[in-house]
N, C-alpha and C positions, 0 to 999 in steps of 0.2 A: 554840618556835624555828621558824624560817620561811625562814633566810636560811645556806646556805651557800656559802663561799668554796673553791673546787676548784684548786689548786694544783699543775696536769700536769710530770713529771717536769723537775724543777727540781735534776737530780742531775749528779754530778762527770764522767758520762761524758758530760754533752749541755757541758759546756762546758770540751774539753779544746783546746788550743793548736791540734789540726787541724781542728776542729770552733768556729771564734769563731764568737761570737753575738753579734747587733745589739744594740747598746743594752744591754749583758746589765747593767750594773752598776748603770742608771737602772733596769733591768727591774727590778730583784732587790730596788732600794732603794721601786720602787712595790709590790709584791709583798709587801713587809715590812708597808707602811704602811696598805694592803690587810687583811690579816691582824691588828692593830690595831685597827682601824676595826671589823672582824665581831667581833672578842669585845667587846669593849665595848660591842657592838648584843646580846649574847648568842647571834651566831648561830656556825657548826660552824666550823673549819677543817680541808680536807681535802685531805690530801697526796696525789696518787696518784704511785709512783713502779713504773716499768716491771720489770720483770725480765725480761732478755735469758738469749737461751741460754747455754750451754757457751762461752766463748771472746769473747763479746762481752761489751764495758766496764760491762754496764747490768747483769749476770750478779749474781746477789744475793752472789756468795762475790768478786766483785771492787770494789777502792775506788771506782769510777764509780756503781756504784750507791747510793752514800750522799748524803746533800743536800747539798746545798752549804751549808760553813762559814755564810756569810751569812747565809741563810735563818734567821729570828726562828719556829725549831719548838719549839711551849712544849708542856709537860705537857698533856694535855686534848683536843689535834689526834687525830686520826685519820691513817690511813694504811693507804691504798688498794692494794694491790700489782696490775698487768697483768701482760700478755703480748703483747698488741696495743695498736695506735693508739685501740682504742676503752677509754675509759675502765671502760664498762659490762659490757662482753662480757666474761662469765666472771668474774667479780667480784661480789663483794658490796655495790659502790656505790649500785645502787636501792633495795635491801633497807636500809640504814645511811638514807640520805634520806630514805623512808618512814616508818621507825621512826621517826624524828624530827621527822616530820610537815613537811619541808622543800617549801616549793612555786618558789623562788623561787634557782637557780644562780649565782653570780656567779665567771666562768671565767677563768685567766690559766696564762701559763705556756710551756710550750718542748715541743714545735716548733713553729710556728704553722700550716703546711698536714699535719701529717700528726697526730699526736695533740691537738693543742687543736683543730684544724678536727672533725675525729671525734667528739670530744667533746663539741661545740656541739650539732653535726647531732645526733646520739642523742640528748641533753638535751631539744631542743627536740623531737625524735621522740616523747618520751617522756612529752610534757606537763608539761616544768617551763621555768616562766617562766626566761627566760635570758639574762643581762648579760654581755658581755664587755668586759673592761677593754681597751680599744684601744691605748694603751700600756703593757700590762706582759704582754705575750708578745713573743714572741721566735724567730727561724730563724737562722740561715747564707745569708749570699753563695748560692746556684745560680748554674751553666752557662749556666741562661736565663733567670733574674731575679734581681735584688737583692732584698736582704732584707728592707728598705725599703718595692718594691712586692710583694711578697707581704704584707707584714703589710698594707698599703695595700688591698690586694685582698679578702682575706677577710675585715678590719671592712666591705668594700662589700658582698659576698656576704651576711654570716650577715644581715645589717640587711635584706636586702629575701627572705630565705628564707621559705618557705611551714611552717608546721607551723599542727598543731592549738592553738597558744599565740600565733600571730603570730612574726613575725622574732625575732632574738635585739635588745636592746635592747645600742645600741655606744657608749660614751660614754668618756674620761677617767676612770684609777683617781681622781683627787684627787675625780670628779663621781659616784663611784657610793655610793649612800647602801644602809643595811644597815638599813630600816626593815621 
């Protein structure tokens, strides 16, 4: 196995009524099809889902933090739990990759500048070849930019980023192949 699918909290409290997300439904249904595509490549599906403190929606004892309904999570997935934006830090996600002899990331998911952005950078920090699905993350409207161009902005960023692997590679979920 060479190829896993990392699926950033894609949980009930990132997409509550105060909290709309762009595209979340296209997102959810590329996401699915995503997810699909890697097991039938035989490569990992892996959930990473946050856990917020005491009193916040993403709290492991509160309903936000469970996946959303939609989400296609079969038996055999993985599931990653944080505490931070970085998927890595403090986690057992490198150690699971490695085991697995995983060289090769393909990243989607919600929020798009604050834990999928995170999670690129470190991936590709990290020395693993790194695909982000350009349409199947996801943000919120900002004060100072639509959600639109942020997602706009960081498939421009991660594609011309510097690591030890080269940029992250930015394409269409329908275009990324799990070979």
């Amino acid at each position: 196995m060479s190829n896993a699918l990392i699926i950033i909290d894609m949980q009930l409290g990132s997409f509550s009524p105060r909290t709309l997300r762009y595209d979340s439904e296209a997102v959810i249904a590329r996401i699915n099809a995503l997810a699909a595509k890697c097991r039938a490549e035989n490569g990992r599906v892996i959930f990473v889902q946050h856990d917020g403190p005491e009193g916040d929606p993403h709290h492991p004892d509160e309903s936000g933090w469970h996946l959303l309904p939609e989400l296609d999570a079969r038996e055999g997935d993985l599931t990653v739990r944080k505490t931070s934006c970085d998927s890595f830090l403090s986690t057992d996600l490198d150690k699971v990759l490695r085991a697995d002899r995983i060289e090769r990331l393909v990243i989607c998911g919600c929020a798009t500048e604050f834990c999928v952005d995170t999670t690129v950078r470190t991936a590709l920090g990290r020395g693993y070849h790194t695909t982000v699905a350009a349409d199947a993350h996801t943000t919120a409207e900002r004060p100072h930019l639509s959600a639109k161009d942020i997602i706009a902005h960081h498939n421009a960023t991660w594609a011309d980023f510097i690591s030890p692997v080269g940029p992250a590679q930015i394409c269409d979920s329908s275009d990324v192949e799990f070979i």
